[in-house]
C-alpha positions as CSV (number, residue, x, y, z in Angstrom):
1,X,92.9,-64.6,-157.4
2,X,94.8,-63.2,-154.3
3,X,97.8,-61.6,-155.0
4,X,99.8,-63.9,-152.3
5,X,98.1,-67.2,-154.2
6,X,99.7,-65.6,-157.4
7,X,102.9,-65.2,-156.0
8,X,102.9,-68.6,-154.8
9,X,101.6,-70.5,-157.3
10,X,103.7,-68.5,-160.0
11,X,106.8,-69.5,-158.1
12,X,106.3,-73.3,-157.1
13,X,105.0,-74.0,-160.8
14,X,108.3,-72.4,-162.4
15,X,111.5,-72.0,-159.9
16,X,113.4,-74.7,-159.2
17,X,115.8,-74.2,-156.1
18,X,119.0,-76.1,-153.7
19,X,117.3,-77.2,-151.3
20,X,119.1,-78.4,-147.5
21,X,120.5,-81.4,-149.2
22,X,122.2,-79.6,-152.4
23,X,119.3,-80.8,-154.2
24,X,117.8,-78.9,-156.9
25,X,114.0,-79.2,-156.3
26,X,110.4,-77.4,-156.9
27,X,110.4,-74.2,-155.1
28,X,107.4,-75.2,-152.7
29,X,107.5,-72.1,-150.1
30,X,107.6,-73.2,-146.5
31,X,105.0,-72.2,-143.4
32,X,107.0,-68.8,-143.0
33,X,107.2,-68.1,-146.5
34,X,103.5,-68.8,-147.4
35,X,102.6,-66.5,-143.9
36,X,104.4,-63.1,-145.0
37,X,103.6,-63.5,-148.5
38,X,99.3,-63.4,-147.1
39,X,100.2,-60.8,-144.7
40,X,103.1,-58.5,-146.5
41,X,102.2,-54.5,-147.1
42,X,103.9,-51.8,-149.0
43,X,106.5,-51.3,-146.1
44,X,107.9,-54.3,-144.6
45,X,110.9,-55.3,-141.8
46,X,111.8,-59.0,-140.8
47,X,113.7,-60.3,-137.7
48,X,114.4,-63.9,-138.2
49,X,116.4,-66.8,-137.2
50,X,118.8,-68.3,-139.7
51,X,117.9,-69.9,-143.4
52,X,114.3,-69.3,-143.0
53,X,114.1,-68.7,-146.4
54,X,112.9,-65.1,-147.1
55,X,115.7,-63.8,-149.0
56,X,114.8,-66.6,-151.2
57,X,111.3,-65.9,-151.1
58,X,111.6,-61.8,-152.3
59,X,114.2,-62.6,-154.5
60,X,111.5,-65.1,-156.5
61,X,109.0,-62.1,-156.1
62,X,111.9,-60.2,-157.6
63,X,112.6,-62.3,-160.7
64,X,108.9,-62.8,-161.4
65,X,108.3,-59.0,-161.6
66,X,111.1,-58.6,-163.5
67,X,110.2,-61.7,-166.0
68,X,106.5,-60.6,-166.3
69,X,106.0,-57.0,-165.1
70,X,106.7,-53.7,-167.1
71,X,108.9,-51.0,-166.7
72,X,109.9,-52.6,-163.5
73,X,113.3,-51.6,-161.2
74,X,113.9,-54.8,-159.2
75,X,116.7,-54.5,-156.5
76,X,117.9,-56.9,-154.1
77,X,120.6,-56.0,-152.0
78,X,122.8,-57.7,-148.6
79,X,125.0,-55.8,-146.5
80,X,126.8,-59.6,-146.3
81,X,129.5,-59.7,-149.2
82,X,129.0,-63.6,-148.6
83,X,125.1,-63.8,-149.2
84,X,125.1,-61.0,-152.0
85,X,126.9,-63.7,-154.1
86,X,124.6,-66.1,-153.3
87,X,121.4,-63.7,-154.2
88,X,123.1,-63.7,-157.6
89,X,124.1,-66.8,-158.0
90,X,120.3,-67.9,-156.8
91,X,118.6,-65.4,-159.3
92,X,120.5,-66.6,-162.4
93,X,119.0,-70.3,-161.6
94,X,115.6,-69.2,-161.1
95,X,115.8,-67.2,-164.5
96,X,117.4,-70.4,-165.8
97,X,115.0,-72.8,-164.1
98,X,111.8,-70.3,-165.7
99,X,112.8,-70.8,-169.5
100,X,113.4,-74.3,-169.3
101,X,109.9,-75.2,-167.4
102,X,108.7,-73.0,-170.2
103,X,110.8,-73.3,-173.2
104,X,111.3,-70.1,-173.6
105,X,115.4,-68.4,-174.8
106,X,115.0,-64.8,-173.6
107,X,117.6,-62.3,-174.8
108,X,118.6,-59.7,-172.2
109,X,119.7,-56.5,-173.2
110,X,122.6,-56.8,-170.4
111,X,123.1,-59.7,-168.3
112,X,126.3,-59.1,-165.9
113,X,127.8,-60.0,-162.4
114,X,125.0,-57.2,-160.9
115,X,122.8,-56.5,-163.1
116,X,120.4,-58.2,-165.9
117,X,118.4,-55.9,-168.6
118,X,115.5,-57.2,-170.3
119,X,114.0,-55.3,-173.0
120,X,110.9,-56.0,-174.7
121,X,107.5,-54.9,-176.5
122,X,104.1,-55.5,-175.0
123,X,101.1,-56.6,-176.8
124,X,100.1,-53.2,-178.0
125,X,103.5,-53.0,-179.7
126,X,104.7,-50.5,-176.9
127,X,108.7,-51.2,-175.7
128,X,109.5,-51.3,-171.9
129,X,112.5,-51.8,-170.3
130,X,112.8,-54.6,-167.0
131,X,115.7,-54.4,-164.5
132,X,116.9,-56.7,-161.8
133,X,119.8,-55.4,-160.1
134,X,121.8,-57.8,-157.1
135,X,124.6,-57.3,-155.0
136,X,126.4,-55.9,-152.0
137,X,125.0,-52.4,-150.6
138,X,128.2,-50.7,-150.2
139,X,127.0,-47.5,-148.8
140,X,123.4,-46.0,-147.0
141,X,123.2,-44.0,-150.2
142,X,122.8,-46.2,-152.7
143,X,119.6,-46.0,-155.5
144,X,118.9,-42.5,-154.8
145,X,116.9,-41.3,-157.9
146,X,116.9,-44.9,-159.2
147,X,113.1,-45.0,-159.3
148,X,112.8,-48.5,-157.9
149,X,109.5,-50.3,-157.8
150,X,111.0,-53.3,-155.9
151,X,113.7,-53.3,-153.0
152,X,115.1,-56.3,-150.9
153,X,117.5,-55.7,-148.4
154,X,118.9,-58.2,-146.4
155,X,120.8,-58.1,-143.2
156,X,120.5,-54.5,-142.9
157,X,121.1,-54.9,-138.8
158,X,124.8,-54.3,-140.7
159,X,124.2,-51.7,-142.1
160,X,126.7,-48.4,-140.8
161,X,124.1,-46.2,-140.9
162,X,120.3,-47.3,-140.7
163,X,118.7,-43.9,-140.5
164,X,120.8,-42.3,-143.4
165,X,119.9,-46.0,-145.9
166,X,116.2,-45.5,-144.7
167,X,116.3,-41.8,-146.0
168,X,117.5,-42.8,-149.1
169,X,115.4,-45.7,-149.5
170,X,113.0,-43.0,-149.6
171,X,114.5,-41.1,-152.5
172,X,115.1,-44.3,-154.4
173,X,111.8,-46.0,-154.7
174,X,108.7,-44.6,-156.4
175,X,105.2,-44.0,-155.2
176,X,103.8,-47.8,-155.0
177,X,107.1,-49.8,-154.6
178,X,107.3,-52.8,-152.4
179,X,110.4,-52.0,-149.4
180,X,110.8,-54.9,-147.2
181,X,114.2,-55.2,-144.9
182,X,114.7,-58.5,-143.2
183,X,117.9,-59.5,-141.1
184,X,119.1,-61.8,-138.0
185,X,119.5,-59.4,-135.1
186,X,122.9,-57.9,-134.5
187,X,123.0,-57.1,-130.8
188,X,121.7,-53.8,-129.2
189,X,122.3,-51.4,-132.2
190,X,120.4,-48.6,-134.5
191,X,118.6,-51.5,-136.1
192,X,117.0,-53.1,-132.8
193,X,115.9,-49.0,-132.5
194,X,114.3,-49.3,-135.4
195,X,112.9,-52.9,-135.1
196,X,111.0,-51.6,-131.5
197,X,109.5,-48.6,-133.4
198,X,108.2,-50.5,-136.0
199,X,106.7,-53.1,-133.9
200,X,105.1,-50.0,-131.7
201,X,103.9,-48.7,-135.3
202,X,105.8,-45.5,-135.1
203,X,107.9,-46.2,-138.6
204,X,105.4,-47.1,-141.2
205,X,106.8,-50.2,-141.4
206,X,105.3,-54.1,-140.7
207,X,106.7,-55.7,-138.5
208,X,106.9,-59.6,-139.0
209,X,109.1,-61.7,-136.2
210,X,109.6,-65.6,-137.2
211,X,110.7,-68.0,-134.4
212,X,112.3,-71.1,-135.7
213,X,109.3,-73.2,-135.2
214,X,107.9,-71.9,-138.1
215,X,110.6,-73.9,-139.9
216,X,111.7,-76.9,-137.8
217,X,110.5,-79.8,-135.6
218,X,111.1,-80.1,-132.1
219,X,113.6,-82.9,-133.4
220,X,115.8,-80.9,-134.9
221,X,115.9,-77.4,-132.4
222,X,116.6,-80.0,-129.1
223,X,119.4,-81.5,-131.4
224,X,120.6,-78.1,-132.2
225,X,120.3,-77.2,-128.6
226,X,122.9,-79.4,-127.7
227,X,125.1,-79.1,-130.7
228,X,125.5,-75.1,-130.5
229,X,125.1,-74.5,-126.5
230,X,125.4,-71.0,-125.4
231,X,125.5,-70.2,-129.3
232,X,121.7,-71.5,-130.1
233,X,119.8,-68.6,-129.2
234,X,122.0,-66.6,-131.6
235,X,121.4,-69.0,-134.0
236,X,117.4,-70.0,-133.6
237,X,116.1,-67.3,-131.2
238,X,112.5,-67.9,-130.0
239,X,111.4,-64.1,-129.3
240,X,112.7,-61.1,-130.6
241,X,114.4,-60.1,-127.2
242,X,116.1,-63.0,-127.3
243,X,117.4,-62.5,-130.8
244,X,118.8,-59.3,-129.8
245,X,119.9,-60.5,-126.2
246,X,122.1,-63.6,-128.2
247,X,123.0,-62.0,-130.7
248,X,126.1,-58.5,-131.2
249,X,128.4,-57.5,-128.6
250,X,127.2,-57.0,-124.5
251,X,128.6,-55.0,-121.7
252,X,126.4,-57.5,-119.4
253,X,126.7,-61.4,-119.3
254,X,124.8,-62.9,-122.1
255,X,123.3,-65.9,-119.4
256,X,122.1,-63.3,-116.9
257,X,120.4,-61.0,-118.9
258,X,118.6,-64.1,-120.6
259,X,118.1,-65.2,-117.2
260,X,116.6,-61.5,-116.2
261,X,114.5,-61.8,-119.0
262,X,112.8,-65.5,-118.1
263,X,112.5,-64.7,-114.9
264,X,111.4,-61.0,-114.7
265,X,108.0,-60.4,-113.4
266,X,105.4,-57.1,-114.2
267,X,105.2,-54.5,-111.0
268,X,102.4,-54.9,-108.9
269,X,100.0,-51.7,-109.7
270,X,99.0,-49.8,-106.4
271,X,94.9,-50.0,-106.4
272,X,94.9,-46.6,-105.0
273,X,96.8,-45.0,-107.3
């Protein structure tokens, strides 16, 4: 079986999850969700609009490793106070949601507001040790030497210092780990540097960009449209120039550089040239 159809069948079969209407439900993953999990490497970045679901989606990926796999470092990490305490709040109901689809009373070694330890003996009578740490990245340091074999960070476009958290992302994780970054944009800063070298494939990074018509009808963006005004493109950009364009703090009018961009048009070559 494909690793993505493992994923995904291992996570709609036993997570439940709040869904839109505070209604705890199956975990079925959505269009977006289904796409990066088929297309995902070793080295991954998302730009998205909002509550797309992926911070859901690696967090699952996080709690099954840390359920089912050995020796594993899980980390999932915001640079939003707010969503960090969601993250945690989310992973302690899919942990819940797995033992009672399965009947199953694990014992963690440690289970506290960041952190959950679960130690246990495989079938050849050999002990390993799981981890699953959650919560707020308070500096571009954290993890170094940690030897983490799965890392989450969201909104890192918040981050105070991309290039010094990507060179200890480096020192944290081992060999094979999974790094994926995903975030809203956050106006012309380091990150939107980042994000255009990775899409140009000069960071060793995949670059995945998801519009909000992965997510939503028509319906629902044209009612949004005239709910939010001048705010919608922040909130549900369509390209990733226009998430950056919406989104952080301009020197130039917001409207006219959108306006630039619809309306630019490619330089005519010279055929003698």
């Amino acid at each position: 079986m494909q690793k993505w159809r493992g994923y995904k069948q291992a996570i709609e079969e036993n997570f439940m999850i709040v869904d839109k209407d505070k209604e705890k439900v199956p975990f079925i993953l959505n269009p977006p969700q289904v796409d990066f999990i088929k297309k995902s490497t070793d080295r991954n970045v998302i730009l998205k609009a909002r509550k797309m679901g992926f911070s859901s989606l690696l967090l699952a990926i996080a709690c099954l490793k840390f359920l089912h796999g050995k020796n594993e470092r899980c980390v999932s990490m915001s640079f939003d106070v707010n969503a960090s305490t969601k993250q945690l709040e989310r992973a302690k109901q899919f942990i819940d949601s797995y033992m009672s689809i399965n009947r199953l009373d694990y014992k963690f070694k440690y289970n506290t507001k960041t952190e959950m330890v679960f130690a246990n003996v495989d079938e050849n009578g050999e002990k390993y040790t799981n981890t699953l740490r959650i919560g707020t990245a308070q500096t571009t340091g954290f993890g170094r030497g940690d030897d983490i074999s799965f890392l989450h960070l969201t909104e890192v476009s918040l981050a105070d210092n991309l290039e010094e958290l990507l060179a200890g992302v480096g020192e944290a994780v081992i060999n094979d780990a999974m790094i994926t970054l995903e975030t809203t944009a956050n106006g012309y800063n380091p990150f939107k540097t980042f994000w255009d070298e990775a899409s140009a494939g000069a960071r060793g990074y995949s670059a995945f960009f998801y519009e909000p018509k992965w997510e939503y009808s028509e319906e629902f963006l044209a009612r949004k449209r005239k709910e939010l005004g001048r705010l919608y493109d922040q909130e549900y950009p369509e390209s990733p120039e226009i998430a950056f364009i919406a989104s952080g703090l301009h020197f130039f009018d917001t409207e006219a550089m959108r306006w630039y961009l619809d309306n630019h048009k490619q330089p005519i070559k010279d055929p003698y040239v």
